[in-house]
N, C-alpha and C positions, 0 to 999 in steps of 0.2 A: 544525727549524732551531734551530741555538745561538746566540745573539747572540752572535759575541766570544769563546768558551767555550775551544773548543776552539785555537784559532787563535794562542789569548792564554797556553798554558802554555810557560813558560820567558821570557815576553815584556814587558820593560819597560811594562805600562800600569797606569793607576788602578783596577784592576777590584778588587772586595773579596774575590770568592771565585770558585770554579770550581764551577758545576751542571753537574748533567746537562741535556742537552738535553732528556728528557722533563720537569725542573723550571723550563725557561725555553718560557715561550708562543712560540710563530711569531707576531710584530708582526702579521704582516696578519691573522690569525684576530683576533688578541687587540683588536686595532683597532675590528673592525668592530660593538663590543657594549660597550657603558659599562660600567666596570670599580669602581675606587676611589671613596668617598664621594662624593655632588654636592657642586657649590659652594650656598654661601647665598643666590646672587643666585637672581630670576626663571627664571631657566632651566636650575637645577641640573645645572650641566656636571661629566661624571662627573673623576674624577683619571686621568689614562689612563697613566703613568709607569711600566714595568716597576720590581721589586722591584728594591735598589741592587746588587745581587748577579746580575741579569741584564739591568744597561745594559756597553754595551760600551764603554764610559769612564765616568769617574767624575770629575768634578773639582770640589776644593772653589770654587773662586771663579767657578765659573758657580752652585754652590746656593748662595751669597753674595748671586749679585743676584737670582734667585729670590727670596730672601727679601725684599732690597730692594724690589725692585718690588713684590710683592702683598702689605706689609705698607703701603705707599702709594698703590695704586689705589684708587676710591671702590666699583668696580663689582666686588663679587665673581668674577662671571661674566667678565669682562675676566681679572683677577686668575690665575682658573683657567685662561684659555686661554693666559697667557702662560708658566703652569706648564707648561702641557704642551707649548707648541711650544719655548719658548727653549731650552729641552737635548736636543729629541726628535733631531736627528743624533748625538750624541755618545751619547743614551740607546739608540738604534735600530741605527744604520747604520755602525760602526767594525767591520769582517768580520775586517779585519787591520790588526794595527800590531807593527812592530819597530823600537825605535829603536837597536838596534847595526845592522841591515843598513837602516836608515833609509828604511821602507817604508811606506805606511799604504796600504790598499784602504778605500775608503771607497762604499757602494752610494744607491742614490738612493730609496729605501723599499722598495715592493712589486716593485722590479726589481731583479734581483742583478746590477748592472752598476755601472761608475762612468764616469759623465757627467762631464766637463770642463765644462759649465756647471755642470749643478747643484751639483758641488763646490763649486764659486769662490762660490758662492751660499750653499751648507750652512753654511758656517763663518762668513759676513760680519758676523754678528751677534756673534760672539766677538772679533774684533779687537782692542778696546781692553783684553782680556786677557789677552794673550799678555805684555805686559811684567810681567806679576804671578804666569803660571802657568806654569813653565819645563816642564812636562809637557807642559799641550797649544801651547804652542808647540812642543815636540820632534813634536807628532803634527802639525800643522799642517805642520811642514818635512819632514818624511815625506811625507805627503800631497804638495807641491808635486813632489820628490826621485822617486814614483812615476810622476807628473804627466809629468815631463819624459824620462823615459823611452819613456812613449807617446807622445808630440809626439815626440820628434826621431825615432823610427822610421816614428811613422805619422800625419804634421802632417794631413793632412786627414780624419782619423778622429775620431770624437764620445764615443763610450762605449767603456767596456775590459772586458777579463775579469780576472779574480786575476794576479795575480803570480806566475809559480812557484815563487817560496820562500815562498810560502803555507801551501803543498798544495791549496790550495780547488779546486774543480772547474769549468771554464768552464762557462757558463751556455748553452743553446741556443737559439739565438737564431730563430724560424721564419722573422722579416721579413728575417732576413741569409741566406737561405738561397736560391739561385739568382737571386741581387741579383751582377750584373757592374758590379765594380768596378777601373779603370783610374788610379793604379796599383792594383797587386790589394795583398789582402791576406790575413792567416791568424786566421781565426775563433777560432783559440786564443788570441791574444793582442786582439784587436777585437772588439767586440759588437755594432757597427754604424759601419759607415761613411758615414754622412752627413755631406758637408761643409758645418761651419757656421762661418761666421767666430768671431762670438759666443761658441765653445767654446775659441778660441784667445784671445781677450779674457780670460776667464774666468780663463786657466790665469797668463796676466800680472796679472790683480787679485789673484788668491791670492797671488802674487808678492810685489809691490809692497806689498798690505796686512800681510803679515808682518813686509818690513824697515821698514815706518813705526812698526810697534808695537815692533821691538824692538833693530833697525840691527844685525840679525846678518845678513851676506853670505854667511854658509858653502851656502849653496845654491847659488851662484853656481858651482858646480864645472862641471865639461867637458861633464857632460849638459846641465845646463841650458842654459849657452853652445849646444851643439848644437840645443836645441830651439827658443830664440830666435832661431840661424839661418834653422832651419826656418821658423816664422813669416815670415821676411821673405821666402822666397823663395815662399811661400802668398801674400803680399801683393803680391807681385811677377807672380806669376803669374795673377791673379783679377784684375787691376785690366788685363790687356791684354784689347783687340777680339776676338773673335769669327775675324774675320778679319784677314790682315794688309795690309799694301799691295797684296801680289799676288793678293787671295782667295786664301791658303792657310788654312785652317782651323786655330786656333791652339787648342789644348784641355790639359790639363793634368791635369785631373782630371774623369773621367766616370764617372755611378753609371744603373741603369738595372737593373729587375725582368725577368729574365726570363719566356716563357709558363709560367704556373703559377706563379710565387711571388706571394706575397703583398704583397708590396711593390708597388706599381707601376712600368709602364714610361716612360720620362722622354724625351721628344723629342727630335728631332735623335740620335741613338745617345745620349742620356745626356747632353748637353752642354745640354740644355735652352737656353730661347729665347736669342735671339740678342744680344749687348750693345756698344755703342760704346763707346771708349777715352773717361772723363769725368775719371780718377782717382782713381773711386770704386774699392769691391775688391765684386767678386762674390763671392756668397756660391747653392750649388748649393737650401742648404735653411736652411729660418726655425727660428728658436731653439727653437718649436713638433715639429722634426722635419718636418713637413711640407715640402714643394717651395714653393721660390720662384716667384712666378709672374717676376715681370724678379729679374734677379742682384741688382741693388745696394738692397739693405735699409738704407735709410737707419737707424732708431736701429742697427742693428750698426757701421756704419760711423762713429757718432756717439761709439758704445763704446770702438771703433777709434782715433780719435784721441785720447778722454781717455787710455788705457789708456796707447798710446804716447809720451804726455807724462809721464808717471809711470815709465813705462819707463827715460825717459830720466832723470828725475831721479834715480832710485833706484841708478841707474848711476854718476852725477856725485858723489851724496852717497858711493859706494862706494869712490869712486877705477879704476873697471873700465872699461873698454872705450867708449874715450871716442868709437871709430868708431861705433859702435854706436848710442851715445847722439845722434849727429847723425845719423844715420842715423834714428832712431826721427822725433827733431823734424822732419825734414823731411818724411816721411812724413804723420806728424799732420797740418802745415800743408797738403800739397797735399791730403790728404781733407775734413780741416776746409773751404777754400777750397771744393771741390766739392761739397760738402754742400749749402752756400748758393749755389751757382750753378745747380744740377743737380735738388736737389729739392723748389724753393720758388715756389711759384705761387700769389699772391693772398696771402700768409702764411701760408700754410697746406702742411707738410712732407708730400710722400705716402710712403706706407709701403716701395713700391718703383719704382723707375727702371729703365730699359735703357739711356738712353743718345741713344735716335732719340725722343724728347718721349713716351715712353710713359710713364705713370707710373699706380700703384693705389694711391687713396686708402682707405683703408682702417689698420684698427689691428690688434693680436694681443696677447692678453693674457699672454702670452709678454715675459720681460724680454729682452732686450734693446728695448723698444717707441718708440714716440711719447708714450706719455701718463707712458712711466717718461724721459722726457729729460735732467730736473730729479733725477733720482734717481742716474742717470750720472753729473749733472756737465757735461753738455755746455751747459746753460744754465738759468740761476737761471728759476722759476713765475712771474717778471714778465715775460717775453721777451714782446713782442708778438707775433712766431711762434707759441711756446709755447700763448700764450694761444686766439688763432685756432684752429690746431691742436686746441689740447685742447675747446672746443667742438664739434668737426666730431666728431671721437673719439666724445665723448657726446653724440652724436647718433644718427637714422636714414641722416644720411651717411654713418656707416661701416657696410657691412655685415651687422659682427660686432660691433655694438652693440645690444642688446635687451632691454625691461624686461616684467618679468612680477609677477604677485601680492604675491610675497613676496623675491623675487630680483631682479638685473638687472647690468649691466654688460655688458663688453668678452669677450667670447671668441675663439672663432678657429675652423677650418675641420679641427684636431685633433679635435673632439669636435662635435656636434652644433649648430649653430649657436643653436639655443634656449638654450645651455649656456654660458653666463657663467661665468668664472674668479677666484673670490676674491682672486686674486692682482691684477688688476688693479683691484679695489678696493683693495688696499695701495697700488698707480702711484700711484689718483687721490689718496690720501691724503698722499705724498710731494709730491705735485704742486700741493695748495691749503696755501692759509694763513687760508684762511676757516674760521671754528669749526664751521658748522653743516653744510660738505661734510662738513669730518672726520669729526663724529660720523657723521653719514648714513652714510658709508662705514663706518666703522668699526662701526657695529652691523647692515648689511648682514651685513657678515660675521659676527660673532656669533650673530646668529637663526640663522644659515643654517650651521652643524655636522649637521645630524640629531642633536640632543644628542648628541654623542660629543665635543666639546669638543676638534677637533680641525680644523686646514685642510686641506679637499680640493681637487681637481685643479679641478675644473667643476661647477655646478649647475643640473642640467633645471628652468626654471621654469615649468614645465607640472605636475609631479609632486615638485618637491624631491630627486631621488633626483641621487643624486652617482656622481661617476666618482672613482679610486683611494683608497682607505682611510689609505694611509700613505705619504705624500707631503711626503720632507723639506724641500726648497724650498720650496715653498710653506707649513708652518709656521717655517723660518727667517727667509722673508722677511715674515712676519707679525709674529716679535717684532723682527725689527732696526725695522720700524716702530712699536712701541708702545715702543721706547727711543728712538726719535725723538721720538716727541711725549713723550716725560722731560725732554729735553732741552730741546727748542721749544716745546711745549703743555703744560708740565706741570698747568694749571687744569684743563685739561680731563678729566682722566685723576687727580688726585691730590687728597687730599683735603687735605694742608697746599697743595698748589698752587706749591711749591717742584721747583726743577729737580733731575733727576738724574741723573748721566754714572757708568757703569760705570768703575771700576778707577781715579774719582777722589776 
């Protein structure tokens, strides 16, 4: 595999040079074995950064705060792992970019796909750079520009294959593979179609976070517009009953394994369990990929309304499509409004509804969550909900909450239930303003790399042994939180103890 290499001749990027593919490692080999010098601290965390010549972007003002940062952190060890996750997408995961046909394929680590969540998620740490780096802002509006291409063709699809003016080769997907999907779709362009709201949140924050950093609308063209339609009429569509007045069965989007694939098969023909009109929006499957048990995932819906609100502003401030823009707000307000009517009991948010007072208490260390609410946006770590809530979360009341030796946290029903997700230690850290959770969490994850100074998926805390090696999300959203506490905690983290904001 060539990061970038190939993909990248004749092609507007930062790359310094062109290897051979035999001179650039495969990420995921290269991953799975400490590579470059340790760090100084206790736990000498290897350098794990491919050579500058086999990242697949290059930009100066993200090795800017590199520098910045771990020339200010107290804990070497800290230092090293923000080296290596804060640029590992742009270091790893850029397959394609052309910025005259204004295209980016951007893959999600060890999967040659591009997720519409973890995109929207891969870049959020870069944000306040894009007024500084007119590059990777060209690749960030690419990136969107590819985005909305998939959305307005296939609004309830999750992950893509390459672009054809790539040339990349679609990827085979086995779980897509005798999976009956309603509307149908073509595996050449889709790599799985699981409908998740949350992907469509995703695809509007990369949006909306691009024009606040840099109040360029030229993305706003006829695709985008198309796939923002799409959107609403996904939200239009997910947020009706089950049935209608007349019990006519009312379905829209139905996914469902056939015998013998690998995927499983999903009740009711695909339409999975049954949900009352609340105006909330169903969603088929959790940000996790797994199946919703009830449709309406509260934090996606919570997403849902920030998202929409921003939506609209970003519109307003455009001077663009002022239908739209009230269209978005009123939307927000009726989900917002149901949110709190619909899935709040004792103050305590359950994780999903149907609509007939079913509701599952329980968490997923999956962002869009409960314990990330405060990290959305949908409501500041004082909320007395919030607060309730995020006790039950870390608890034995949820489920998918579990502490073991040397690990512990929130996981999910993707991975082995013993299997806590580092990422959900970043939620609880977003989510307290107590010093002593912070650290707690914050050197949970630290110990827990297998020294390879890197964020993985989930960790067995029976064995330590971890699930996916090179997983850019989850190292994104590891350093957009340790630029958080620069900002908010910087004592805790820095040794002048003075605060630090990227690109100010």
């Amino acid at each position: 595999m060539k990061f970038g290499v190939a993909p990248s001749l004749g092609i507007a990027t930062a790359l310094g040079a062109v290897l051979s593919s035999a001179q650039c490692p495969d990420y995921t080999t290269y991953s799975q074995t400490p590579q470059g010098n340790p760090s100084t601290g206790p736990l000498a965390l290897p350098y794990m950064r491919p050579s500058p010549a086999c990242r697949t972007f290059n930009s100066s003002a993200v090795e800017d705060v590199i520098s910045n940062m771990t020339v200010r952190l107290k804990d070497p060890d800290i230092a090293r792992l923000f080296e290596n996750s804060f640029p590992n997408t742009l270091d790893t995961t850029v397959r394609y970019f052309n910025s005259t046909e204004n295209l980016a394929f951007i893959i999600t680590g060890d999967i040659t796909a591009q997720w519409l969540r973890d995109t929207g998620n891969q870049f959020a740490q870069y944000h306040s750079l894009l007024s500084i780096d007119p590059e990777l802002a060209t690749l960030v509006k690419a990136v969107i520009n590819n985005e909305a291409r998939y959305v307005s063709q296939y609004p309830y699809c999750s992950a893509f294959q390459p672009p054809p003016e790539s040339g990349l080769s679609p990827s085979f997907n086995g779980y897509a593979i005798d999976v009956i999907v309603n509307p149908p779709v073509d595996n050449q362009t889709v790599f799985e179609c699981k409908y998740e709201i949350d992907s469509l949140c995703s695809f509007l924050k990369l949006s909306r976070s691009y024009y606040q950093a840099t109040n360029d609308s030229s993305f706003m063209n006829d695709e985008w517009n198309t796939a923002i339609a799409q959107i609403f009429n996904v939200i239009y569509e997910q947020s009706q009953a089950t049935f209608d007045a007349d019990w006519n069965l009312v379905s829209y989007f139905n996914w469902t394994g056939s015998p013998g694939a690998l995927s499983p098969a999903v009740n009711n023909l695909g339409n999975g369990e049954p949900k009352a009109y609340t105006g909330l929006v169903g969603t088929s499957h959790r940000p996790s990929d797994d199946l919703s048990t009830f449709a309406f995932l509260t934090p996606a819906n919570a997403m849902l309304t920030v998202e929409l609100n921003y939506l609209a502003d970003i519109l307003e401030s455009a001077g663009k499509a002022g239908n739209v823009s009230q269209l978005a707000r009123n939307y927000s307000s009726v989900i917002n409004a149901a949110i709190w009517e619909h899935t709040l009991l004792d103050n305590v948010f359950a994780y999903e509804t149907n609509g007939f007072s079913g509701r599952y208490v329980m968490d997923d260390a999956n962002v869009p969550s409960l314990l990330s609410l405060p990290y959305l946006g949908f409501l500041n770590i004082s909320h007395p909900a919030y607060v309730a809530t995020r006790k039950v979360v870390l608890s034995r009341a949820n489920p998918y909450y579990v502490v073991g030796k040397n690990f512990s946290g929130v996981g999910g029903p993707h991975e082995d239930a013993w299997n806590p997700w580092p990422m959900a230690q970043v939620s609880e850290i977003f989510g307290t303003d107590d010093d002593d959770e912070i650290l707690n969490a914050l050197y949970l994850i630290a110990n827990n790399t297998a020294g390879l100074g890197l964020i993985h998926e989930s960790i067995n805390v029976y064995d330590a042994t971890y699930t996916r090696p090179w997983f850019a999300w989850a190292n994104s959203y590891f350093a957009e939180m340790l630029l958080d506490l620069a900002r908010r905690k910087p004592h805790l983290i820095f040794t002048d103890g003075q605060p630090y904001v990227p690109g100010q």
